[in-house]
BALOBA-1460 file (C-alpha; in Angstrom, 3 decimals):
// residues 59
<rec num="1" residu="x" x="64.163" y="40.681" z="24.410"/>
<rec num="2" residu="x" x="61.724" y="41.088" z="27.140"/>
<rec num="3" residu="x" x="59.955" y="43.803" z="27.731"/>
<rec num="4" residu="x" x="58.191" y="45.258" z="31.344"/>
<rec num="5" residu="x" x="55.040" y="46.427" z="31.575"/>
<rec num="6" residu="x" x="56.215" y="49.976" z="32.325"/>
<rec num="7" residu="x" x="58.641" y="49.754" z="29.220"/>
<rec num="8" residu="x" x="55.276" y="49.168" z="27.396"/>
<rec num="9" residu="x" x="53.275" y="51.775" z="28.939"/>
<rec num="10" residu="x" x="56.418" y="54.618" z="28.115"/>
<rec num="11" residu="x" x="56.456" y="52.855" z="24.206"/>
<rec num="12" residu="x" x="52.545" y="53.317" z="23.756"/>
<rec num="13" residu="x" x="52.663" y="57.576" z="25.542"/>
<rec num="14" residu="x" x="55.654" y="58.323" z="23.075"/>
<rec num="15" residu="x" x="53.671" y="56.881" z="20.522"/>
<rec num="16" residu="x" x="50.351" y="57.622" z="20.972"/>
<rec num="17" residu="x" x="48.978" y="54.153" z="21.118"/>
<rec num="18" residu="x" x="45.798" y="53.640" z="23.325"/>
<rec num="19" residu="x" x="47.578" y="51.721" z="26.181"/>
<rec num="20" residu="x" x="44.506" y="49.881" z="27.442"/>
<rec num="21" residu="x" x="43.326" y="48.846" z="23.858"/>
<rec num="22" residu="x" x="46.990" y="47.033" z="23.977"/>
<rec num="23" residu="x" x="46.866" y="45.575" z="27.060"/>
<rec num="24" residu="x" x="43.529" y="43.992" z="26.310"/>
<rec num="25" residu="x" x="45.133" y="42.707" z="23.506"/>
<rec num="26" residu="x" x="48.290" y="41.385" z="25.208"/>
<rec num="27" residu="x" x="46.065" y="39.921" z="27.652"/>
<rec num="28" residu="x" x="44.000" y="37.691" z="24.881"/>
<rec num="29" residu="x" x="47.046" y="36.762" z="23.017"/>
<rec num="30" residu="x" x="48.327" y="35.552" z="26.853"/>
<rec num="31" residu="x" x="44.881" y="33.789" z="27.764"/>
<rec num="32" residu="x" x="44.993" y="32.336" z="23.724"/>
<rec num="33" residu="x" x="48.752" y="30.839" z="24.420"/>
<rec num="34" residu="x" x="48.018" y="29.792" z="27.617"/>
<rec num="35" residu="x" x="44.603" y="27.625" z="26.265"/>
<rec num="36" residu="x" x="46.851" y="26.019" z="23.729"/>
<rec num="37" residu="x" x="49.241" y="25.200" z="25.975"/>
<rec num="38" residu="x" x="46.991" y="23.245" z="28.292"/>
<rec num="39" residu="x" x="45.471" y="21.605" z="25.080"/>
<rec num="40" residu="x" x="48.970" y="20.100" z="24.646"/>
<rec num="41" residu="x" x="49.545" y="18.835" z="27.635"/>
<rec num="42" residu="x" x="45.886" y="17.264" z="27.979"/>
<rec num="43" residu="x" x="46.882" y="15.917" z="24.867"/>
<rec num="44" residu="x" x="50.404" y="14.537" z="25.415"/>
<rec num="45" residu="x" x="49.130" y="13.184" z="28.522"/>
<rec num="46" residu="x" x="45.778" y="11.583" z="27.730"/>
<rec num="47" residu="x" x="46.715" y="11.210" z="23.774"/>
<rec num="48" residu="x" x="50.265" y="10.801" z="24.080"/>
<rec num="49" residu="x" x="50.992" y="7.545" z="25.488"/>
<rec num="50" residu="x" x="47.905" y="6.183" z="23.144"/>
<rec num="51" residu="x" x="49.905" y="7.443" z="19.935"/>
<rec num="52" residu="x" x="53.051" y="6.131" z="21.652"/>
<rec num="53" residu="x" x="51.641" y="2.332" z="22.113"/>
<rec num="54" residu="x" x="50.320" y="2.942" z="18.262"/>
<rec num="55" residu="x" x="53.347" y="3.791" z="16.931"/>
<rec num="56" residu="x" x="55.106" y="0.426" z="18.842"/>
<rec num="57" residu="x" x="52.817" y="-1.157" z="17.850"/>
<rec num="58" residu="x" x="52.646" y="-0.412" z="13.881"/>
<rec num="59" residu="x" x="56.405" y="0.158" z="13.300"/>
């Protein structure tokens, strides 16, 4: 389930969450995922194909 920005925004007035305080929160957890996602891929690229030749060559 995916939910809009707006959809947020409504959820956070009816409840009386500070909508900002949330965003900046969405926004690190974003920026967080994001950072570990380009960690991966630096790894499976540079990394990767080194662990790859290790494992052929230590099976």
């Amino acid at each position: 389930m995916r939910l809009t920005i707006n959809q947020i925004a409504g959820f956070s007035v009816r409840h009386g969450f500070d909508f900002r305080k949330m965003r900046l929160s969405i926004e690190i957890i974003f920026v967080a995922v994001i950072g570990v996602h380009q960690k991966c891929f630096k790894f499976l690229r540079d990394g990767g194909k080194r662990f790859l030749r290790h494992l052929i060559l230590f099976k």
